[in-house]
C-alpha positions in Angstrom: -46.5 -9.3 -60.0 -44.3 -11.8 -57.9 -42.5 -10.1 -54.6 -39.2 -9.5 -55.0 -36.8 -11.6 -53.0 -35.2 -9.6 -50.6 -30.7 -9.7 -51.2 -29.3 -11.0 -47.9 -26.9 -8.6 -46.3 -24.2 -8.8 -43.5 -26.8 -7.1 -40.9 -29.2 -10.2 -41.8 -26.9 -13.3 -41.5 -28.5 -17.0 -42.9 -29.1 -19.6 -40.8 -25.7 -21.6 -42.0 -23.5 -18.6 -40.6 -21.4 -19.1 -37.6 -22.0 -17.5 -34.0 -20.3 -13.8 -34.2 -16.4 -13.2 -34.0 -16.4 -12.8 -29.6 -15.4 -8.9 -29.6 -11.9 -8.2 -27.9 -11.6 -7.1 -24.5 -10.4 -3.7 -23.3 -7.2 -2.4 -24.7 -4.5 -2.3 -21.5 -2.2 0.6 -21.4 1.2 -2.3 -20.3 1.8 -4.7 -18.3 0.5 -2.7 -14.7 -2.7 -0.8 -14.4 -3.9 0.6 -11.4 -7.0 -0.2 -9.5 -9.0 3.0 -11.3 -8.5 1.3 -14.6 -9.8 -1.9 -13.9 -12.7 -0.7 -11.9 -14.2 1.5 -14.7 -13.9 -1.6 -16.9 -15.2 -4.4 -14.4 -17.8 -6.0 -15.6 -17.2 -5.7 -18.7 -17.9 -9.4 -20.7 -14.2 -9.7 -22.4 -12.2 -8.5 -19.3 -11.2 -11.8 -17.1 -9.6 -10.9 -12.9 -7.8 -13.0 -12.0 -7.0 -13.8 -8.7 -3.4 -15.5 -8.2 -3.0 -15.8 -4.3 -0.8 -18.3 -2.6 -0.6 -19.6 0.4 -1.2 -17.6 3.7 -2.9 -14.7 1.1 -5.5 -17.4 -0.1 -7.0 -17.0 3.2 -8.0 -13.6 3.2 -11.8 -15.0 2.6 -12.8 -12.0 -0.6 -11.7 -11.1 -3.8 -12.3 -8.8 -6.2 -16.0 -9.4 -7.8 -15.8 -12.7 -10.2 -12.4 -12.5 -9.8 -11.7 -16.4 -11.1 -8.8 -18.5 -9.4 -5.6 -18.8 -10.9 -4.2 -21.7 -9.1 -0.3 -21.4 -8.9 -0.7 -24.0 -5.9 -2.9 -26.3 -8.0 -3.5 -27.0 -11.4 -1.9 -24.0 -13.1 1.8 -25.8 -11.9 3.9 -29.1 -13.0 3.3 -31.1 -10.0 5.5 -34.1 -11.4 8.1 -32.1 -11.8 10.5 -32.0 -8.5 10.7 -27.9 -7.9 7.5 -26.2 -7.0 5.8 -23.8 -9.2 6.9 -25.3 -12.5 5.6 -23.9 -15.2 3.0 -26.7 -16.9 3.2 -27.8 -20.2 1.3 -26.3 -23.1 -1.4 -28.8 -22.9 -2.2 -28.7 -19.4 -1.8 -24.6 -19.4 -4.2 -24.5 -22.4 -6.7 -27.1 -20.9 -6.5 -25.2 -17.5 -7.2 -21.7 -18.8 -10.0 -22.4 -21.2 -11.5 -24.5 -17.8 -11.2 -21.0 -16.1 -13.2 -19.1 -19.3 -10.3 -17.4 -20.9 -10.8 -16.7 -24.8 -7.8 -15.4 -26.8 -9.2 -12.4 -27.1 -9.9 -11.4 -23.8 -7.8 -8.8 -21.5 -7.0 -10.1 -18.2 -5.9 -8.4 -15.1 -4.1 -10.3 -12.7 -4.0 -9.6 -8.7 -3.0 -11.2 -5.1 -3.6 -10.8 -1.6 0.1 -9.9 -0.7 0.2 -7.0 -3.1 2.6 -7.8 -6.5 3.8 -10.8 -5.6 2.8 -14.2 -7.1 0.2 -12.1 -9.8 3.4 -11.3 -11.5 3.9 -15.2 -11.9 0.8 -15.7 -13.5 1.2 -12.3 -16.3 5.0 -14.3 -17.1 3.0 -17.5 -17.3 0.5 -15.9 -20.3 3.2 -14.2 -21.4 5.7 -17.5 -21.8 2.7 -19.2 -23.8 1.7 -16.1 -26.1 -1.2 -14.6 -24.7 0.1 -10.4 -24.3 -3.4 -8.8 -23.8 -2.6 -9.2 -19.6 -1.4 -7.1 -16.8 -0.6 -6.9 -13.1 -2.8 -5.0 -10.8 -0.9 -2.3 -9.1 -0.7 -3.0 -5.9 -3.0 -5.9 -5.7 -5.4 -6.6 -3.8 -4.1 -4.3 -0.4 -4.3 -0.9 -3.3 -7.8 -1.9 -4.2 -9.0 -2.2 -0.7 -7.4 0.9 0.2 -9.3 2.7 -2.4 -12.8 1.9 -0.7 -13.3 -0.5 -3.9 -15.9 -3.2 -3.6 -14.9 -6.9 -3.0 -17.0 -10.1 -2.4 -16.6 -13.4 -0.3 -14.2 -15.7 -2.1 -16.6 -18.3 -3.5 -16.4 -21.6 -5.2 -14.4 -22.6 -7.9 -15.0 -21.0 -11.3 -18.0 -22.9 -13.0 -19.0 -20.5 -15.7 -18.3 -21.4 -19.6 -15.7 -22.6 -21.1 -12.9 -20.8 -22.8 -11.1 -21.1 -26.3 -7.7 -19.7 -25.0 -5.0 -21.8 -27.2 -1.3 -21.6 -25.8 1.5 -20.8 -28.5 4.8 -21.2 -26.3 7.6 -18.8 -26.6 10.9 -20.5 -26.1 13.4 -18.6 -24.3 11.1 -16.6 -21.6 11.7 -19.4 -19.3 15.0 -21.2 -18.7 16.6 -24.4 -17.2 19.7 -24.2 -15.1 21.7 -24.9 -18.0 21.1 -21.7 -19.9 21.2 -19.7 -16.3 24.9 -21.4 -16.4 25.9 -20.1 -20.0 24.4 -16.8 -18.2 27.0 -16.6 -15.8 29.8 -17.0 -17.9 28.4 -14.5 -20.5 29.6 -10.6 -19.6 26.6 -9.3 -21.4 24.6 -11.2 -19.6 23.7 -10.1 -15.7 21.5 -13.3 -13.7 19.7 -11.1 -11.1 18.0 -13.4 -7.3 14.9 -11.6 -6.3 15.3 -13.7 -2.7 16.0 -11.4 0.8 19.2 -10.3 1.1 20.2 -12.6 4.1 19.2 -15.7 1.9 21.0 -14.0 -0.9 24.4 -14.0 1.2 23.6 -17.6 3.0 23.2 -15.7 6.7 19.7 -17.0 6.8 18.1 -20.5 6.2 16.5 -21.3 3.5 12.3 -22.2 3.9 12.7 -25.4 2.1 14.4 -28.2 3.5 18.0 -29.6 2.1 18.8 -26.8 0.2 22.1 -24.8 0.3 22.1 -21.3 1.3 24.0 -18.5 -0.4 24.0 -17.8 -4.2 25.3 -18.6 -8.0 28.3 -17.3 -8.2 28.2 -14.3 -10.4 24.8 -13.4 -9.8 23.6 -10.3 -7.9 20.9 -10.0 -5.4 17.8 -7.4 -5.9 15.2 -8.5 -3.9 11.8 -7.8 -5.7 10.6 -5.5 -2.8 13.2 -3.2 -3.4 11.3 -2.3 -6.6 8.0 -1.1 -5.0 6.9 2.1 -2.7 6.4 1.6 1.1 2.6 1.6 -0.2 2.8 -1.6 -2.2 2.8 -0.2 -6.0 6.0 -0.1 -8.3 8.4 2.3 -8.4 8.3 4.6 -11.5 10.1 3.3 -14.7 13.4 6.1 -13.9 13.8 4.4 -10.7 13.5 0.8 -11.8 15.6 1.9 -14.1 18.4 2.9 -12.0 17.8 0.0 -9.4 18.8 -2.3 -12.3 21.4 -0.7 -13.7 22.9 -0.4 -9.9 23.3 -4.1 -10.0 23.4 -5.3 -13.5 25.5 -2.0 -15.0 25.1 -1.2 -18.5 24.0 -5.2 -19.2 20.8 -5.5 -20.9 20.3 -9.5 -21.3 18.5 -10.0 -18.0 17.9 -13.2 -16.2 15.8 -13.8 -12.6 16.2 -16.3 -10.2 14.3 -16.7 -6.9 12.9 -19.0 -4.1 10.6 -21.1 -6.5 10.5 -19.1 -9.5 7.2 -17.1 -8.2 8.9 -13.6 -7.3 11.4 -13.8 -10.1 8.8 -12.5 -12.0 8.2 -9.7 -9.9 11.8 -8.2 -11.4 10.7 -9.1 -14.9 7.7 -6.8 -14.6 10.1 -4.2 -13.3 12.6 -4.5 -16.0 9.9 -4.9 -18.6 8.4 -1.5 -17.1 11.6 -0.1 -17.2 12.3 -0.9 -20.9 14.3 -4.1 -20.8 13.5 -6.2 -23.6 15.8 -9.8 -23.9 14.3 -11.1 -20.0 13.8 -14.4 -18.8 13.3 -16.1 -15.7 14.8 -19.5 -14.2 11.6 -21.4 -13.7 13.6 -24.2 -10.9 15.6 -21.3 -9.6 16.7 -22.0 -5.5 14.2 -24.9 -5.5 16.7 -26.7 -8.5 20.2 -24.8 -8.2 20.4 -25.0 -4.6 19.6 -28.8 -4.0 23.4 -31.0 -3.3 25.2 -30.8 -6.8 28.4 -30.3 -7.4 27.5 -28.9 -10.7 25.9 -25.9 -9.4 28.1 -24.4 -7.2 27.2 -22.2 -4.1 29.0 -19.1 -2.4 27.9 -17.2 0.6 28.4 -13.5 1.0 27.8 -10.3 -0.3 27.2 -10.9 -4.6 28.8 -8.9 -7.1 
């Protein structure tokens, strides 16, 4: 009597089939999550650290363990464009992430050395080009410290596998001076400059050379430090809340502007914690608007 064949079944795949669907990466509970979060899930294969440090904070000498380098200084920026930290274009971002490992399934957790400063750059970035599973590490990398958490010397470059991340751009979440413009002259609108005060009101130079000091007229100055606790972490969403609605009233078409674009984002995360929806940030900002034009004008002084 001849064996039976045996009926193939979805435990026992044929040869022809394709490699498995890459499982999905830990579900994130928004856009912040604190340093117990993403130390019970370190490790894990489909969770991707990110480490977005500039400048004087690259220099710390650790990280996180395989935290991988998002480069805002480096490749992960435009740098034929004329204001730094512009935002590359979909090609670049897409060849640039899936260089650093990311899949499109994967959760990623952003961080930096200075606390939430440029990581909240890097979460707009993934955001702007379509990728939501991300979020900013409360506090950074000062809060993870702080909790006794383990950290490693800052090695080489990544060099592990390649990613399959594919960018999908969303129009609108970053903006050129033109539409910052139609901002201004729009009352439901409210354009919001995450700089210091004193650059804010022009009594303090700016860092770059040959720009203006002082503001767009009709904006309003909240300067992104003013949305977190003396111990580095964000304010709860009822005071973001009310710090937001202390400069921008009942307006809830927000717009940021800062130094270079970087800590703009900062005051999206707030308002995006404290449920503001229609946000976007001018990716030129001070670098662009306050260059020598006499199409973006300057005042000095106290804002709106």
């Amino acid at each position: 009597m001849p064996t039976p064949t045996p009926t193939p079944t979805s435990a026992s795949p044929s040869p022809s089939d394709g490699p498995a669907p890459r499982p999905p990466g830990p579900a994130h509970p928004g856009p912040l999550v604190g340093s117990d979060w993403l130390a019970a899930r370190l490790g894990d294969p489909a969770l991707v650290v990110f480490d977005a440090s500039v400048g004087a904070h690259r220099t710390a000498g650790h990280r996180i363990p395989g935290a991988r380098p998002f480069d805002l200084d480096g490749a992960l920026s435009d740098h034929t464009a004329p204001a730094p930290h512009t935002m590359p274009g979909p090609a670049a971002f897409t060849e640039a992430l899936r260089a650093l490992g990311l899949h499109d399934t994967d959760t990623v957790v952003v961080y930096d050395g200075a606390g939430i400063y440029s990581s909240a750059r890097a979460w707009w970035m993934l955001r702007a080009m379509g990728f939501d599973r991300a979020a900013v590490l409360d506090g950074g990398l000062p809060a993870w410290t702080a909790a006794g958490l383990p950290v490693e010397a800052a090695g080489p470059a990544y060099g592990g596998p390649r990613g399959s991340f594919t960018a999908r751009p969303r129009p609108g979440l970053l903006i050129d001076a033109e539409a910052v413009a139609a901002a201004l002259a729009d009352p439901d609108a409210a354009v919001l400059d995450a700089r210091t005060r004193e650059r804010f009101e022009g009594t303090a130079p700016e860092p770059r050379p040959g720009l203006r000091g002082g503001h767009m007229p009709g904006a309003a100055g909240l300067p992104f430090g003013e949305l977190q606790r003396p111990d580095g972490l964000m304010r709860p969403a009822g005071e973001l809340r009310a710090a937001f609605e202390a400069v921008a009233g009942d307006r809830e078409r927000l717009r940021f502007s800062c130094g270079s674009g970087v800590t703009a984002c900062v005051l999206a995360l707030g308002a995006d914690l404290a449920g503001y929806r229609d946000l976007a940030v001018y990716d030129g900002s001070w670098s662009e608007w306050g260059l020598p034009s006499s199409r973006r004008p300057v005042v000095t002084g106290p804002g709106r």
